[in-house]
C-alpha positions in Angstrom: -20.6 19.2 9.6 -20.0 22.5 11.6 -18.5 24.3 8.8 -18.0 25.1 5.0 -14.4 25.2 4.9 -11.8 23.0 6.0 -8.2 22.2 6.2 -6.0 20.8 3.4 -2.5 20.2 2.8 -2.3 20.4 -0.9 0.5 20.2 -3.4 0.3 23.5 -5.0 3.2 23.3 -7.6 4.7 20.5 -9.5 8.1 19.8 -7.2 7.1 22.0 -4.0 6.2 21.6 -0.9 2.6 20.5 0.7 0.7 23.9 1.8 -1.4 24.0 4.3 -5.2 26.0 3.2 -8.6 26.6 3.7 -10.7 24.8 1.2 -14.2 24.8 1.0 -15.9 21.7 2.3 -16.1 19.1 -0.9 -20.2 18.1 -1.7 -20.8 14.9 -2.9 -22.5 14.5 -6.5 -24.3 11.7 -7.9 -23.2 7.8 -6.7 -20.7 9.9 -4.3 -20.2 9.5 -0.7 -18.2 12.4 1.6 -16.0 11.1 4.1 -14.5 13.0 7.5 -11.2 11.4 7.5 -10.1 10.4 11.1 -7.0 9.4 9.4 -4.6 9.0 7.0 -1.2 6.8 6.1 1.7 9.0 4.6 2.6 6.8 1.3 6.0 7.9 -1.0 3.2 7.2 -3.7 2.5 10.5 -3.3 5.3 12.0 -5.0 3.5 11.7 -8.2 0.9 14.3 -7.4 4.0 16.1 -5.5 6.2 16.3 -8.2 3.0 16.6 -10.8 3.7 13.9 -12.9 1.0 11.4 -15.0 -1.1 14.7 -15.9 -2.0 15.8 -11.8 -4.4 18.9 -12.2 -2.7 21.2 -9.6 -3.6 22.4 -6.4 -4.7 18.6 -5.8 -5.0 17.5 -2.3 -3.3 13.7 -1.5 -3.4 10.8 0.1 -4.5 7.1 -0.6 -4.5 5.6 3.0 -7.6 7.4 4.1 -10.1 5.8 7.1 -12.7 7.5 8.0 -16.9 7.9 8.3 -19.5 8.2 6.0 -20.4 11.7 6.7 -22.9 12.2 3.8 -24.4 10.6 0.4 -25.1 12.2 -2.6 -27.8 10.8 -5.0 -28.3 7.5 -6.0 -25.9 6.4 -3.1 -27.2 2.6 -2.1 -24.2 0.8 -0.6 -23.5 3.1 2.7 -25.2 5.3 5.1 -24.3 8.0 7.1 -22.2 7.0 10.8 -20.1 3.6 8.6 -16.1 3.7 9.0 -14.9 3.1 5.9 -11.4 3.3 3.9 -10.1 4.0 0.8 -6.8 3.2 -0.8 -5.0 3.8 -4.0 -7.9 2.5 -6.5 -10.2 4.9 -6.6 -13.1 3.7 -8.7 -13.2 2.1 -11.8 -15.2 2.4 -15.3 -17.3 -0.7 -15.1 -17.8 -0.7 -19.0 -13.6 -1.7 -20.7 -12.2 -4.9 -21.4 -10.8 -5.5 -18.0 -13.8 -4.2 -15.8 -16.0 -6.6 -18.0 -13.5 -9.4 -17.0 -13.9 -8.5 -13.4 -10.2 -7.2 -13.4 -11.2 -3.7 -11.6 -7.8 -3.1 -10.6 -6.9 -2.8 -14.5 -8.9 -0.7 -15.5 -8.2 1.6 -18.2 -10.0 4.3 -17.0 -8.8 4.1 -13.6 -9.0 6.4 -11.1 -6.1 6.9 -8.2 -7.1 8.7 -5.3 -4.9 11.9 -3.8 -4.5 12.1 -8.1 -7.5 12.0 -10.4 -9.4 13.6 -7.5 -8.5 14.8 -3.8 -7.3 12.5 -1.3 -7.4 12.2 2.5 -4.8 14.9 3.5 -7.9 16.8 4.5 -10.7 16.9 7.4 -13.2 15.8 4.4 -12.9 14.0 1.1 -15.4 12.7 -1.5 -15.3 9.3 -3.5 -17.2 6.8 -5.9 -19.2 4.5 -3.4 -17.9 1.4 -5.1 -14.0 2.7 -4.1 -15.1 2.6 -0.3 -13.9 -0.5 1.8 -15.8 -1.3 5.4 -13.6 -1.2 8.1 -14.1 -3.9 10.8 -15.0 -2.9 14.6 -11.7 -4.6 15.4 -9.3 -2.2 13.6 -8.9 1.4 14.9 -8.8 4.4 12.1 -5.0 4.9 12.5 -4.5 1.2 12.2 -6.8 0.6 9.1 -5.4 3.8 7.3 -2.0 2.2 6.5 -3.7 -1.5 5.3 -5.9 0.4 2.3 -2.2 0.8 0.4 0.8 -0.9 2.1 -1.9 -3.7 3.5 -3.3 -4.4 0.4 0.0 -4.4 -1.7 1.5 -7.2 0.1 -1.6 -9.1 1.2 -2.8 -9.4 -2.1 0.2 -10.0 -4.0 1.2 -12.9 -1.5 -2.5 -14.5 -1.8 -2.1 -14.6 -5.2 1.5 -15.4 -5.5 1.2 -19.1 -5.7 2.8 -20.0 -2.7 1.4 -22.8 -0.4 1.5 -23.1 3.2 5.0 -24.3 4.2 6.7 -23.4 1.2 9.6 -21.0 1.6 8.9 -16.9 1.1 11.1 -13.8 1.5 10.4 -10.8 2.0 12.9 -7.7 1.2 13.0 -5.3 3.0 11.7 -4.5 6.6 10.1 -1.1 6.3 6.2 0.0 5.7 5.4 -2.7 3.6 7.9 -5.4 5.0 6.5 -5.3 8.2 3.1 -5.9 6.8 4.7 -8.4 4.4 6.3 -10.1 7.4 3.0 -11.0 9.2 0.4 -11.6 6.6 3.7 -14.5 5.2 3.7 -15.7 8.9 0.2 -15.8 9.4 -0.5 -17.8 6.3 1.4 -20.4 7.1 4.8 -19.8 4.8 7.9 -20.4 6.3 9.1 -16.8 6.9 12.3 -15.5 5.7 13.3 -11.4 6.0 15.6 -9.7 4.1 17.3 -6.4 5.3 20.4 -4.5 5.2 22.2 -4.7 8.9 21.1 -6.6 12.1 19.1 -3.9 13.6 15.6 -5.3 12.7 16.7 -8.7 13.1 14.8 -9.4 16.5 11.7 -7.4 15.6 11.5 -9.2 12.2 11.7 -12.4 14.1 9.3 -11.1 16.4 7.0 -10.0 13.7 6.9 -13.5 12.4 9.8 -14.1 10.6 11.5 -17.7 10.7 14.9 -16.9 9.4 17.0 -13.8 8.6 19.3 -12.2 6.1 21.8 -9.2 6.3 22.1 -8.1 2.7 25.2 -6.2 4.1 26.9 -9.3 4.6 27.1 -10.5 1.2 24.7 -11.9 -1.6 20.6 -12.0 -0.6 20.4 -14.1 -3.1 23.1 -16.9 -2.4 22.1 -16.4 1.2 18.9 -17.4 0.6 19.3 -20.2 -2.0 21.6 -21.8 0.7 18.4 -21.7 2.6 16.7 -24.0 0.3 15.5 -21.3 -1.7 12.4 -19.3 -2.0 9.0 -20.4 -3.9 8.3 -16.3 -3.5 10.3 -13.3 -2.6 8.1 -10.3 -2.5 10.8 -7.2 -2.6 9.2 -4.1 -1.3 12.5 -2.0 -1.8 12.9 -0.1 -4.7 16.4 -1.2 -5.7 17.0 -2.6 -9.4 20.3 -3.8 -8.6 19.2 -5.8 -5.1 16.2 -7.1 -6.6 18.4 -8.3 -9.3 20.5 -10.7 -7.1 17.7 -11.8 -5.0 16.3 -14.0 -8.6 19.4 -16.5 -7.7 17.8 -17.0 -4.6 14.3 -18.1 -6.4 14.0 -22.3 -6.2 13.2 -24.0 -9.3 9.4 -22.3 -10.5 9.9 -19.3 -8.3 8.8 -16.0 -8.5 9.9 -12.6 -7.7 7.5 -10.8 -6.8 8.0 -6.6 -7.0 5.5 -3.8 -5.4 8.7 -1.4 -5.2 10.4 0.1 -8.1 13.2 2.6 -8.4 12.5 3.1 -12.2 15.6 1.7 -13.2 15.4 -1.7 -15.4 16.3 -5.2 -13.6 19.3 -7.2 -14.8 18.4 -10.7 -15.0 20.3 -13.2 -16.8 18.2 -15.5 -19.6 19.0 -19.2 -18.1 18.0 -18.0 -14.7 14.9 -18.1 -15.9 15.1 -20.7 -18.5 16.4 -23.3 -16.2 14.3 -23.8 -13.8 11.5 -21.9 -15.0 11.7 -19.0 -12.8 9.9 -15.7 -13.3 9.8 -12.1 -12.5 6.8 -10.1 -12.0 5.1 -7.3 -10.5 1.9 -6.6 -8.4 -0.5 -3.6 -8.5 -2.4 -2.8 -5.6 -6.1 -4.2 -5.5 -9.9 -2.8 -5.5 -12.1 -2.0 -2.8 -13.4 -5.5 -2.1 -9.3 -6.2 -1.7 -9.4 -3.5 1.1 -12.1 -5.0 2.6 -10.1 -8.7 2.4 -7.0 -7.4 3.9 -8.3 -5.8 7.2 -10.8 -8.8 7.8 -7.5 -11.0 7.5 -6.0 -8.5 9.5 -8.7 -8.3 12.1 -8.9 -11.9 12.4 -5.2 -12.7 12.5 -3.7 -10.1 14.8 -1.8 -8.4 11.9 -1.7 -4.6 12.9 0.5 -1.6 11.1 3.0 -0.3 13.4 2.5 3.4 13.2 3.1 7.1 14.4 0.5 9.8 14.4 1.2 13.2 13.7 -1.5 16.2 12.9 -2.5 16.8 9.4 -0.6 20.6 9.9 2.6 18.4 9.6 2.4 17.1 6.5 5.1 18.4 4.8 7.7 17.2 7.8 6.2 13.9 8.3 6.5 13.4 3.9 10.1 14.9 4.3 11.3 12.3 7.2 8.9 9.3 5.8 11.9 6.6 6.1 12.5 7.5 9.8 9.0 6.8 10.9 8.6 3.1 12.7 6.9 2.0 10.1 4.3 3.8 8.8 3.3 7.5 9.7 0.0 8.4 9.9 -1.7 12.0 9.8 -4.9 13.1 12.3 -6.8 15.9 11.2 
């Protein structure tokens, strides 16, 4: 470390923009370890911080897609050493001691901690975390590439692994974006028949391309019927926040199917009774994962071929790169 200072993009007040500062450079405290971030994914889950909601302590720095190096340990620090690229995602440590952590359920913890939240994220040239919130990145995945997988990766690896799907059976993903396109290839490369879901023909051939076996326009009519005519779907994994889509896709569930949701527009989901009832279909959600998730994810990832597509911009950019986050092909990433 050359310097005590660095650079920051912070959110400063609740509904502003991200500001750009000099910070002092963040020491790490007992069972911590202090990161120089090489990169970080640019996540809409950072308008909670933004728009200081769920009790954020402002100025806060974000960012939950962070890959990076261990740049230093603080005491007590037995899992890493200094020179090891590691990420860190959206789970930022847990309590070890509440129901759920004694269950092994890390993820539900009710103590939680959420990085770029409870404590400053990777919108910075340094961070600290927990050590037991780091992931270890594999040789095979560059910084900008494992960035994206420690949020958007893990949300749609995890939740399809644990879906109940089996190889060959019919899953849909909705929507082609920063988590479809992840979606897309882990479905592919676990052996599902593939089908995407998006609005126009424009992604067709990449989707296809990406993995996908068969493809839906939700402009032209019903998802749902479309894909029920299909055979219907054991899964559908919906990673657009739209109530009213994700309420049609349930008629596209076959008998025992889930809908699976890891995007929400806060709006509640009208789904009729006997849709569920006869044959036994469900609705659910999935939340993320914990570090040893991370770690899961890029080794599929790494093993498999399945790579973010991404854009780099400088850290100073922040606040442009946030603003125009949909127009990015797929995921944006910041360099410091």
């Amino acid at each position: 470390m050359a310097s005590s200072t660095m650079r920051a993009a912070q959110a400063v007040t609740a509904g502003g923009e991200f500001v750009m500062a000099t910070v002092p450079v963040p020491e790490p405290g007992p069972g911590q370890v202090r990161i120089k971030v090489h990169a970080c994914g640019v996540c809409a889950g950072e308008n909670i911080v933004r728009l200081g909601l769920f009790g954020a302590q402002l100025p806060r720095v974000p960012g939950h897609e962070v890959a990076g190096v261990v740049d230093a340990l603080g005491p007590g620090v037995t899992a890493w050493q200094a020179g090891d690229r590691v990420g860190i995602g959206w789970h930022g440590g847990s309590c070890f001691v509440c129901d759920p952590c004694r269950e092994g359920d890390f993820t539900n913890c009710v103590d939680r901690k959420i990085v770029g939240l409870h404590y400053d994220g990777g919108y910075a040239e340094y961070m600290v975390a927990p050590q037991d919130a780091l992931a270890r990145i594999p040789d095979a995945l560059s910084f900008e590439e494992a960035g994206p997988l420690m949020c958007a990766g893990i949300t749609t690896f995890n939740s399809l692994r644990n879906s109940g799907a089996r190889p060959g059976e019919t899953v849909a993903v909705h929507g082609i974006g920063g988590l479809g396109h992840l979606a897309v290839q882990f479905a592919d490369k676990m052996g599902f028949r593939t089908v995407a879901i998006n609005r126009g023909r424009a992604k067709e051939e990449l989707a296809r391309q990406l993995g996908a076996d068969e493809y839906i326009d939700s402009n032209e009519g019903s998802a749902g019927e479309a894909l029920a005519r299909l055979g219907g779907a054991a899964v559908i994994l919906s990673t657009v926040g739209s109530s009213p889509a994700q309420s049609d896709l349930v008629q596209g569930l076959k008998p025992n199917g889930r809908l699976l949701i890891v995007a929400a527009d806060h709006q509640p989901i009208d789904v009729s009774p006997d849709a569920l009832v006869f044959g036994r279909r469900s609705v659910g959600g999935w939340y993320s994962g914990n570090a040893k998730d991370s770690e899961e994810t890029m080794a599929f990832a790494a093993l498999k071929g399945v790579r973010p597509m991404v854009e780099t911009h400088p850290l100073e950019q922040a606040e442009a790169v946030f603003q125009s986050m949909g127009k990015a092909q797929f995921r944006a990433v910041l360099v410091p």
